[in-house]
DSSP file (Angstrom, degrees, kcal/mol; ACC not computed):
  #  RESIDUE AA STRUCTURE BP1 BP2  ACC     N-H-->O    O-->H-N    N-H-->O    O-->H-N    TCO  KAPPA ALPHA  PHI   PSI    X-CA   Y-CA   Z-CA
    1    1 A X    >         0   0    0      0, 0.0     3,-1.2     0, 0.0     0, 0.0   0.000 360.0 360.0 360.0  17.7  210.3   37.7  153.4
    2    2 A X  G >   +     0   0    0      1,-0.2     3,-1.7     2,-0.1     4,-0.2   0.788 360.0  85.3 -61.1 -28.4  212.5   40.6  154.4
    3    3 A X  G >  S+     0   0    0      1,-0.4     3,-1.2     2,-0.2     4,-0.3   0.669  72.6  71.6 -41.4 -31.8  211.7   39.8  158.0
    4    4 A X  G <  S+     0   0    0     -3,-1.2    -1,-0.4     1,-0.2    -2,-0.1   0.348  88.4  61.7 -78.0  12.8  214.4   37.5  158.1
    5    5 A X  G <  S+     0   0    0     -3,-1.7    -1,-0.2     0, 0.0    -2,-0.2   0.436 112.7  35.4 -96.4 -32.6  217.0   40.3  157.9
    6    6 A X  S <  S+     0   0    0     -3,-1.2    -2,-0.2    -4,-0.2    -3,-0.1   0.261  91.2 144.3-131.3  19.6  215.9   41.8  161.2
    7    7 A X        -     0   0    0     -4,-0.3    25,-0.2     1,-0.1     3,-0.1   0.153  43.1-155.1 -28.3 141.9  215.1   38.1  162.8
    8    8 A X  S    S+     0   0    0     23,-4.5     2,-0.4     1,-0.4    24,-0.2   0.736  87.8   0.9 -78.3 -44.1  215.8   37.6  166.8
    9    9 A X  E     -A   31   0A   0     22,-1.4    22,-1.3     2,-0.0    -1,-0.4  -0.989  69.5-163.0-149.9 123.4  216.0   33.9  165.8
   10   10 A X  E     -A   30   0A   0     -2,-0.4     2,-0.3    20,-0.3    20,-0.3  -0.450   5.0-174.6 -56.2 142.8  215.8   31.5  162.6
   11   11 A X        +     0   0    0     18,-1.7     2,-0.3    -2,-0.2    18,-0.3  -0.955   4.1 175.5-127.0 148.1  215.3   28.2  162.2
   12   12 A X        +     0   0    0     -2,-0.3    16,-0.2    16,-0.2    15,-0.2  -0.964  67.8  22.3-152.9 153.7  215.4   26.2  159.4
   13   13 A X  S    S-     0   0    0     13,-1.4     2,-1.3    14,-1.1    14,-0.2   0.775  78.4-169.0  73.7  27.1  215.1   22.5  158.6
   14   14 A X  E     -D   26   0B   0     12,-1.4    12,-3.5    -3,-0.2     2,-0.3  -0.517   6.5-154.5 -72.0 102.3  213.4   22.5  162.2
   15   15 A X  E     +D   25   0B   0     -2,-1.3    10,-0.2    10,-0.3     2,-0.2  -0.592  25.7 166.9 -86.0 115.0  213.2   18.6  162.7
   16   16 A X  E     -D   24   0B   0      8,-2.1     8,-2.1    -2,-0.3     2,-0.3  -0.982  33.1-153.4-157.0 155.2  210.1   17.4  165.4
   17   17 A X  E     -D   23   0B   0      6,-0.2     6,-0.3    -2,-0.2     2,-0.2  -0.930  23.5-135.6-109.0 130.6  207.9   14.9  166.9
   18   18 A X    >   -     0   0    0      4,-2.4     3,-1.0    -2,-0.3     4,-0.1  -0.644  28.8-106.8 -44.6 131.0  204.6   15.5  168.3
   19   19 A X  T 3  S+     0   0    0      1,-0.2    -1,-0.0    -2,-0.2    -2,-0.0   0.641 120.8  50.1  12.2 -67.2  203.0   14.3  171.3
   20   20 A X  T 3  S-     0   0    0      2,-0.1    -1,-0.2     1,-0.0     3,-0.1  -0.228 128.5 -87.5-103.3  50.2  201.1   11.9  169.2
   21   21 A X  S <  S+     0   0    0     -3,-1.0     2,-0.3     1,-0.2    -2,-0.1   0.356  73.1 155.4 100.6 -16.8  203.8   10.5  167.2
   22   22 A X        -     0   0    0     -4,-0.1    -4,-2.4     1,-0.1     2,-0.5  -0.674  28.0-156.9 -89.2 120.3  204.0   13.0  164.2
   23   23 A X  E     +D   17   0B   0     -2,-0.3    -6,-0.2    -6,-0.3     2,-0.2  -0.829  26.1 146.0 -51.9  68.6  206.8   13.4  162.4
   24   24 A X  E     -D   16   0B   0     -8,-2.1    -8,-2.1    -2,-0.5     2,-0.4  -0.646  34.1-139.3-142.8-178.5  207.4   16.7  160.4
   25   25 A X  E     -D   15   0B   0    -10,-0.2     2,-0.9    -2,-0.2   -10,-0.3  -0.967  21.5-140.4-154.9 102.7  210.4   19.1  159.2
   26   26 A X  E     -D   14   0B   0    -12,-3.5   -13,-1.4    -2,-0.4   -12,-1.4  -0.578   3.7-152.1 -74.4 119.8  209.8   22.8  159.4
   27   27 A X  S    S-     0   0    0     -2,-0.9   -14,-1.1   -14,-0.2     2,-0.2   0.980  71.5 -14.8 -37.3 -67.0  211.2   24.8  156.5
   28   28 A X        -     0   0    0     11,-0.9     2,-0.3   -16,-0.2    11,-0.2  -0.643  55.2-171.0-134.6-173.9  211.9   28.2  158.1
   29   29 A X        -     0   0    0    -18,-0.3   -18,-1.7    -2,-0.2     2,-0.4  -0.824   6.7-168.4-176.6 144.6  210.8   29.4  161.1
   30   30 A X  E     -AB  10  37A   0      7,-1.9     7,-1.3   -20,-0.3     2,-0.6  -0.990   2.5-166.2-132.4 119.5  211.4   33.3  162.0
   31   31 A X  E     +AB   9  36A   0    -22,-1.3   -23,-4.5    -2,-0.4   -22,-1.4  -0.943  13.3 173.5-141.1 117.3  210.8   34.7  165.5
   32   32 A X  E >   - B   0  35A   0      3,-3.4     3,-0.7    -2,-0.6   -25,-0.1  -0.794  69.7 -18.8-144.1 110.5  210.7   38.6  165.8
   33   33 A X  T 3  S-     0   0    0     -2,-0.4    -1,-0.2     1,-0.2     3,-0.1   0.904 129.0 -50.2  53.5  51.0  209.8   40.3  168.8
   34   34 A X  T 3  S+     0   0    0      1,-0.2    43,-0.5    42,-0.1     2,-0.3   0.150 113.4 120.2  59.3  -4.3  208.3   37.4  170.1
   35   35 A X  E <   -B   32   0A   0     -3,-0.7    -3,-3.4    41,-0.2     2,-0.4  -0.613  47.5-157.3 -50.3 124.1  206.1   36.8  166.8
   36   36 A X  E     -Bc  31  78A   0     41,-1.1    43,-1.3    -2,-0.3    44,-1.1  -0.853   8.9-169.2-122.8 144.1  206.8   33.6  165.3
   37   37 A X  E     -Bc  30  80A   0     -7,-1.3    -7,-1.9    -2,-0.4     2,-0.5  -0.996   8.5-152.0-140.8 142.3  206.1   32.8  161.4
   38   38 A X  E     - c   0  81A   0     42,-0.9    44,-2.9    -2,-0.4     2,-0.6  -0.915   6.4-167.1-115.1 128.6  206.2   29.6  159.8
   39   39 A X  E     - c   0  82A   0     -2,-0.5   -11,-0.9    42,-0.2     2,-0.3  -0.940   4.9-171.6-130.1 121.9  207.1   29.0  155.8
   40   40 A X  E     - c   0  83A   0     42,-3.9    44,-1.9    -2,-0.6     2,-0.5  -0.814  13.8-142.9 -97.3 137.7  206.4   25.8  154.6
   41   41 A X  E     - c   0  84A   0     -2,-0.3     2,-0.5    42,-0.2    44,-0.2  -0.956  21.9-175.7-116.9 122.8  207.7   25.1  150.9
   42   42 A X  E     + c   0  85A   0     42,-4.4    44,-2.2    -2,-0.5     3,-0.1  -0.903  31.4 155.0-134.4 155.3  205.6   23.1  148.9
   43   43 A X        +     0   0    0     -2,-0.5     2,-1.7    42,-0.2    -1,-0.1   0.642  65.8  79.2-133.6  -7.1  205.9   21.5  145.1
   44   44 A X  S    S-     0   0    0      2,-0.0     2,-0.5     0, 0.0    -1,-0.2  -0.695  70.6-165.1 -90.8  87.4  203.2   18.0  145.3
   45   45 A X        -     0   0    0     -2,-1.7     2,-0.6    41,-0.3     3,-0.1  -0.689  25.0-147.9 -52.8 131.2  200.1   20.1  144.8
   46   46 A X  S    S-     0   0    0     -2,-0.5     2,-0.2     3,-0.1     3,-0.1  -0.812  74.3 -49.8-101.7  76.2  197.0   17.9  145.8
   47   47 A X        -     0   0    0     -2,-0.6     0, 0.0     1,-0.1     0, 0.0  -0.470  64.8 -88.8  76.0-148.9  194.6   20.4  142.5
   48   48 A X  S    S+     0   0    0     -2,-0.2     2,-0.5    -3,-0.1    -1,-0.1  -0.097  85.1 118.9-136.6  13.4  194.5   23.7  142.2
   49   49 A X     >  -     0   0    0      1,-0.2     4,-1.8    -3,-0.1     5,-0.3  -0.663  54.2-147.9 -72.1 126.5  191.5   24.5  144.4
   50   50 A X  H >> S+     0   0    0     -2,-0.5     4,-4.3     1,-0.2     3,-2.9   0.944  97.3  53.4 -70.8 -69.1  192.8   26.9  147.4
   51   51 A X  H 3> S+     0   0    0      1,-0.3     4,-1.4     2,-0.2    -1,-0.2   0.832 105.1  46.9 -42.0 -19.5  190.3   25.4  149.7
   52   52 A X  H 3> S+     0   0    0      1,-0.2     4,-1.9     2,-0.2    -1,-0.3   0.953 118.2  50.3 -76.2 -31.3  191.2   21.6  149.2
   53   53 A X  H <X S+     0   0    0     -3,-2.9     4,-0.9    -4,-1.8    -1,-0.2   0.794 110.9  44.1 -90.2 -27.4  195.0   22.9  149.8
   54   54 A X  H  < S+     0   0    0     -4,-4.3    -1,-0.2    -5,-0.3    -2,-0.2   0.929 118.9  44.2 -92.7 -24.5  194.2   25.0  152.9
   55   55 A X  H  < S+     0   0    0     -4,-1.4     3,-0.5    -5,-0.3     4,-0.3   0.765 114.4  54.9 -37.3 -56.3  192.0   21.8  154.4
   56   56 A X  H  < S+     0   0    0     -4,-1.9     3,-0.5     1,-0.2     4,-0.4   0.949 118.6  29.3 -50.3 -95.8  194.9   19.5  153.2
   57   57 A X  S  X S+     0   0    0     -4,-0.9     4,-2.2     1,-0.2    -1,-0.2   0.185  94.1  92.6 -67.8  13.5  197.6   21.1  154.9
   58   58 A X  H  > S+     0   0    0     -3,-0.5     4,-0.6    -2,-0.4    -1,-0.2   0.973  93.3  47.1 -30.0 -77.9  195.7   22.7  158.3
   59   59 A X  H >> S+     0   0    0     -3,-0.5     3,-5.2    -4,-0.3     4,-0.6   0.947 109.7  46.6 -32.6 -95.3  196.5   19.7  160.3
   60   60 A X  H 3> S+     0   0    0     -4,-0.4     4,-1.5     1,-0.3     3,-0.4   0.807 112.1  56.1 -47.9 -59.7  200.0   19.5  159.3
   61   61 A X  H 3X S+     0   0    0     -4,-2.2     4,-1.2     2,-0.2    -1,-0.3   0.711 100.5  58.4   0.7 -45.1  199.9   23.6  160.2
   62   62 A X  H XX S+     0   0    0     -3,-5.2     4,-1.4    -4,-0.6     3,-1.4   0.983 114.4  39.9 -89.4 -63.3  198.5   22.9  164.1
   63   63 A X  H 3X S+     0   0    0     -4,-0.6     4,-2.8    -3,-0.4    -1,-0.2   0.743 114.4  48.0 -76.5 -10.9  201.7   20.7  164.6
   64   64 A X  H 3< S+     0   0    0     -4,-1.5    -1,-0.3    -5,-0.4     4,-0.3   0.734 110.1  51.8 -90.6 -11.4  204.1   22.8  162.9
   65   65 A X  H XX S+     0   0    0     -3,-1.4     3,-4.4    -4,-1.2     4,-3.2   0.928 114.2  51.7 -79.3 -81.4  202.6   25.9  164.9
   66   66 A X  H >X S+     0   0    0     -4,-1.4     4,-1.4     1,-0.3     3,-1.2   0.688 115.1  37.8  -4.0 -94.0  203.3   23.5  168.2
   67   67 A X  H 3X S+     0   0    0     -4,-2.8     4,-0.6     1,-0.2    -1,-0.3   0.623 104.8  64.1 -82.9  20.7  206.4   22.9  167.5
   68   68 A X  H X> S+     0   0    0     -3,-4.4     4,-1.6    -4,-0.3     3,-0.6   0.864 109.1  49.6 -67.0 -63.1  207.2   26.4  166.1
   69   69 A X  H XX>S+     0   0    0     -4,-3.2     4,-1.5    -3,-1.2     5,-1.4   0.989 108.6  53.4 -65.3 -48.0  206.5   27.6  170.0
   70   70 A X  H 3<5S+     0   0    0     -4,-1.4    -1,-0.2    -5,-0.4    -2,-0.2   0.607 103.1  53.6 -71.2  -3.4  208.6   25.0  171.4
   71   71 A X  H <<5S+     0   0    0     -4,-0.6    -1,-0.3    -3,-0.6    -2,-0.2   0.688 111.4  43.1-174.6 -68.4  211.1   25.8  169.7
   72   72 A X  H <<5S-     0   0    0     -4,-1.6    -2,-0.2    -3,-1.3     3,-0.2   0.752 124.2 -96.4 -80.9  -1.4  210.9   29.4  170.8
   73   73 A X  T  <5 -     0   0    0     -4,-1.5    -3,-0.2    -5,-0.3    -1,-0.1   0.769  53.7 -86.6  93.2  26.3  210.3   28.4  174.1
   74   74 A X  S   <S+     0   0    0     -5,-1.4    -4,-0.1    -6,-0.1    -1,-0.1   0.287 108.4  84.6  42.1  34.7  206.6   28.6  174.3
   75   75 A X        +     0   0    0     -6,-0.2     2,-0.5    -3,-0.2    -5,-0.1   0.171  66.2 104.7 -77.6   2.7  205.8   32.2  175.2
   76   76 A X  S    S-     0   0    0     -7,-0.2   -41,-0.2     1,-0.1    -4,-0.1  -0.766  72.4-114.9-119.4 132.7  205.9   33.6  171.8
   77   77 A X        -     0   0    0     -2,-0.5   -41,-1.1   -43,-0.5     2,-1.0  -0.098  22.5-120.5 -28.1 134.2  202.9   34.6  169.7
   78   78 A X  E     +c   36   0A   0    -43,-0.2   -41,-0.1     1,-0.2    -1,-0.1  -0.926  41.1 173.6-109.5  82.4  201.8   32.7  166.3
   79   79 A X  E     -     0   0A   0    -43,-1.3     2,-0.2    -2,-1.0   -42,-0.2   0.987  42.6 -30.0 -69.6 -64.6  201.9   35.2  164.4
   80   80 A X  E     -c   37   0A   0    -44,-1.1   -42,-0.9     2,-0.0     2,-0.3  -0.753  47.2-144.2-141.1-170.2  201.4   34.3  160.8
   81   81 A X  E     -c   38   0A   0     -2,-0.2     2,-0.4   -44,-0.2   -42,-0.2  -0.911  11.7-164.0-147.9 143.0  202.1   30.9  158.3
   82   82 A X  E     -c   39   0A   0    -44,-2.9   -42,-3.9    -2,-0.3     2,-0.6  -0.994   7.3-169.8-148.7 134.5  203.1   31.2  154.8
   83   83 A X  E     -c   40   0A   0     -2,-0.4     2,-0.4   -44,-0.2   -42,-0.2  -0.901   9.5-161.8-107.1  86.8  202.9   28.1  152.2
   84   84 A X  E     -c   41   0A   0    -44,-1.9   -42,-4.4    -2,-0.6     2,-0.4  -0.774  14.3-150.3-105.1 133.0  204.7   29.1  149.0
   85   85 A X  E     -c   42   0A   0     -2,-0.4     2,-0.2   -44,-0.2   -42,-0.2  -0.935  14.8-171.9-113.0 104.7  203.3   26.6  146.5
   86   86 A X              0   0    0    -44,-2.2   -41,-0.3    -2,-0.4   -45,-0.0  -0.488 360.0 360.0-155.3 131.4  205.7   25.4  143.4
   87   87 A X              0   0    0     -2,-0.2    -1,-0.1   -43,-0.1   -44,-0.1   0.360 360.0 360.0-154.2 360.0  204.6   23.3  140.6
């Protein structure tokens, strides 16, 4: 997470709606050299199976990538997403 040191632009607490209504609150959001990365913080695990967790949270992913780009102003590359998972 060193990336955030040499950021063009941060966000955090990035508050958005979806198109279809959806509600959500980005943790960070990092945009460097037009690469954007999303870190989501999470502590309700739904198991401990990776796949049920990366299937769980996809969805919510797709809109946070969305509004990640608008954000940057919606040229910028989707670079990577990072879930750090707390229990």
């Amino acid at each position: 997470m060193l990336e955030i040191l040499h950021a063009d632009k941060i966000a955090t607490e990035l508050n958005f709606y979806s198109s279809n209504g959806y509600h959500g609150i980005i943790d960070l959001v990092i945009e460097k050299d037009s690469n954007l990365t999303i870190y989501d913080f999470k502590s309700d695990i739904p198991g401990d199976n990776f796949t049920e967790l990366q299937a769980h949270y996809k969805k919510q992913l797709k809109y946070y990538e969305d509004a990640a780009k608008e954000f940057s102003g919606g040229n910028n590359i989707f670079a990577s997403e990072c879930i750090y998972l707390f229990k």
